[in-house]
Steps between C-alpha positions, in 0.01 A plus 500: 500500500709208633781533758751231541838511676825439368737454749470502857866404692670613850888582460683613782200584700359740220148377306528513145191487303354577198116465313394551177183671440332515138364787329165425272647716174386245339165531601492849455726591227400877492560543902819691623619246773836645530364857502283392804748309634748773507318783553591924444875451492519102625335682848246226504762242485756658717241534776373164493831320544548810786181321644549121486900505539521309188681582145275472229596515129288523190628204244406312187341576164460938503678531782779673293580777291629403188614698226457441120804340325591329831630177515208230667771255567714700636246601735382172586811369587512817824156424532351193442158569632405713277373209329300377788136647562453854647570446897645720849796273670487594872810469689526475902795489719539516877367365813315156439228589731373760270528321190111422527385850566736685251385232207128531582559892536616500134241271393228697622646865359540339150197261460225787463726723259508169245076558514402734214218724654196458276462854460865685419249844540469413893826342597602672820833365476601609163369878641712482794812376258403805264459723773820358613721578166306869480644563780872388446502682175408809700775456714729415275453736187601858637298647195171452599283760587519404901878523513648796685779686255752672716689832306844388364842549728624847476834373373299372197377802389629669182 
């Protein structure tokens, strides 16, 4: 995994910086990154940018849906990294004196999710993410068996 930053500038007394950090789909072809990376419903994502105080987006090669028949230059043209290797841009803005400790904060959320565990049967993380999404779709599907049906309004009955 290698991080290297992009830009790093002060305008009008806000810190803008940025670092690139790449993801090994090359090495392992067969690995869900962006699953990982994202988590149950982005969660994973969402909470680790809640964490470090940084943006962090998902870009290059994969890092898109496309759909068959679509036009590639077309696409290109909105998003020319697709043609770049598969990497996470992370974004921070604010105060300069937490520039350092929002950066490293990122850097040290992301690094071990870009480690395929050797054994996918014991991965503790993927559990908690399935856990995770078993639990959303319990909340959020009022069919299941747990949900709590409440009798129809009077003023819909025949």
């Amino acid at each position: 995994v290698e991080v290297t930053m992009l830009t790093d500038e002060i305008i009008k007394g806000q810190c803008k910086a940025s670092m690139k950090i790449t993801i090994p789909s090359e090495l392992y072809p067969s690995y869900n990154f962006i699953g990982r990376l994202l988590g149950p419903r982005g969660k994973t994502l969402q909470e680790m940018q809640k964490e470090s105080g940084c943006r962090m987006v998902i870009k290059g090669k994969g890092s898109l849906k496309t759909r068959p028949g679509q036009d590639m230059d077309e696409l290109r043209k909105m998003h020319p990294h697709i043609d770049e290797p598969l990497h996470l841009v992370v974004d921070y803005v604010g105060n300069p004196s937490h520039k350092a400790d929002c950066l490293r904060m990122a850097e040290l959320k992301v690094v071990p999710l870009l480690c395929p565990p050797q054994d996918s049967s014991h991965d503790a993380f993927k559990q908690k993410q399935l856990a995770e999404l078993a639990e959303l779709k319990g909340k959020t599907y009022p069919h299941n068996s747990t949900a709590r049906t409440e009798p129809a309004p009077s003023h819909y009955a025949p």
